[in-house]
C-alpha angles and dihedrals in degrees: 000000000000120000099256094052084054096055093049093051091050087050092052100045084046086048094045093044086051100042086047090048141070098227128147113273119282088237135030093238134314125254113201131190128181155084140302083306094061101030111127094174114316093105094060083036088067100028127044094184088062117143085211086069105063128062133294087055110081099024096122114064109348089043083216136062114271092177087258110142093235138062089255141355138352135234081253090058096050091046091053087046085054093042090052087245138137114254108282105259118223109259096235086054104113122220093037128145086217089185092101091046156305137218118215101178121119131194107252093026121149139203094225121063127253096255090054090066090035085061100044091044092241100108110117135150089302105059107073126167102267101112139164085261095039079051093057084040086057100041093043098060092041080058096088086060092045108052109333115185093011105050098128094051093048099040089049080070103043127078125237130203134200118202134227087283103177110056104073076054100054098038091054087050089062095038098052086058102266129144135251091246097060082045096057088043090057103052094085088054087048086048096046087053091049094045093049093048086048083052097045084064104047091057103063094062102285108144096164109060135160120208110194120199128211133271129260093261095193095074101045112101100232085061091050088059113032081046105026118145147195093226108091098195087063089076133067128245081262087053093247124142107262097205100056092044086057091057086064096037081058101053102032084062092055100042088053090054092040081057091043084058097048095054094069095048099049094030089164094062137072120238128184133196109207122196139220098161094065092044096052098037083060095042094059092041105052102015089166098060086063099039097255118142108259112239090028095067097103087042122103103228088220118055161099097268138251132116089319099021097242109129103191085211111044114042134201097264100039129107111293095004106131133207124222117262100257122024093200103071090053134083109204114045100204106349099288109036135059130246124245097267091039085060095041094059087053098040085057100050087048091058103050110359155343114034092056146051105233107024108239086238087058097051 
């Protein structure tokens, strides 16, 4: 039997003889911090006019709206489930026992700060001041009601997780007008941020802590249609956009290198990186495999219609805009986000392989 074989043996009996206990949780709580694909409520917290807040979205599992960007859970969801924890409650909620977790993310969020995309005139509707280091601002003053005098004793057994950071910035970038070339000069910055937050948390007494990368945007439907082009070659043998893939390609390189880093300055504790870009690509190449319908899987289930069905002006949630029968068997929700399965499948390979190195059971 190989090494690897055996780890992964070692990892499933640890995992069975959990799931088939009560015992106490693996983890204190969990403290989350991201974007749309980690929001757990924020968003509609903040916003009442939320899509996220009217049917379709939620159907699935939680038969309501929750402000999650899905029609069901999260990645987030599935990992507290694993963990033998509650749902992770969005950290603006009121009336929350936050000492089994919080979740800071918010839809929209960015890595880089406001003042980054006011400078760089890109700042629009979009861009709203939520971002990686307002997340830790918000996290570190909610500290003296989680834990007080004893947070890095009880942060040592909790696990962190940093969301896929990187991608509202980059897609605000494109969308402000700006080229790929400022984009692809920007992602060690994006990186940097990212790094230092990471740091940030470490030193505070995390020693479990999850680092997400980006997707491959040039396969998500909302991308096909804000950016789509004449020029064929312009496009994958998936049918995805090359340029934009290679953006994540880019800074998932370098955040893999920036956690490598880490590692060895911080060698007590346990550091993930968790993947989207492997997952999706997948996904798109061999739909069947995961149970996704062939031909839709570049096809938001939820949405206003044309090739990709993302229709910019009428969005999965408003008034007439209709979901596919049956969420399951797609990969996009509504054109950014993921359905509940396709989460699932992620969420799984982030537990125990392989979509993430190392696996969170392993942490």
């Amino acid at each position: 039997m190989s090494a690897i074989h055996l780890q992964y043996l070692l990892l499933l009996v640890s995992f069975l003889h959990h799931a088939s206990s009560n015992s106490v949780p693996i983890f204190n709580a969990i403290y989350s911090f991201g974007a749309s694909y980690e929001d757990t409520g924020n968003v509609a917290i903040l916003s009442q006019a939320s899509n996220q807040l009217k049917l379709p979205y939620g159907e699935t599992f939680f038969r309501r709206p929750t402000g999650r960007a899905s029609d069901g859970r999260l990645v987030i969801d599935r990992i507290a489930t694993y963990v033998g924890l509650p749902f992770i409650p969005p950290s603006l909620a009121h009336g929350q026992d936050f000492r089994k977790g919080a979740n800071f993310a918010v839809s929209g969020a960015t890595a880089l700060n406001l003042a980054f995309f006011q400078q760089n005139n890109i700042a629009n509707q979009n861009v709203q001041n939520t971002s990686l280091s307002v997340q830790l601002e918000w996290f570190e003053n909610q500290k003296p009601s989680i834990c007080n005098t004893t947070c890095m004793q009880f942060f040592a057994k909790s696990l962190f997780m940093l969301g896929k950071f990187g991608d509202n910035d980059y897609f605000y970038m494109s969308l402000g007008g700006k080229t790929i070339n400022f984009v692809n000069s920007t992602i060690p910055l994006v990186v940097k941020t990212i790094r230092s937050a990471a740091k940030r948390l470490l030193r505070q007494g995390v020693m479990h802590l999850v680092v997400t990368g980006i997707r491959p945007n040039g396969c998500v439907p909302v991308y096909l249609t804000l950016f789509a082009s004449t020029n064929r070659s312009d496009y994958d043998s998936l049918g995805c956009l090359k340029v934009y893939n290679k953006i994540g390609i880019y800074h998932n390189a370098l955040l893999s290198s920036a956690i490598k880093q880490l590692r060895l300055e911080f060698p007590h504790a346990k550091i993930s990186f968790s993947e989207y870009y492997e997952p999706i690509i997948d996904f798109v190449r061999n739909p069947n495999k995961y149970g996704f319908t062939s031909g839709t899987q570049l096809r938001a289930c939820c949405g206003g219609g044309g090739p990709y069905n993302v229709n910019l002006t009428a969005g999965c949630g408003q008034t007439g805009v209709p979901a596919c029968p049956n969420p399951s068997t797609s990969i996009s929700w509504d054109g950014l986000h993921l359905t509940d399965s396709a989460y699932n499948i992620i969420a799984d390979g982030w537990w125990k392989g392989p979509y993430a190195n190392p696996p969170i059971l392993a942490l």
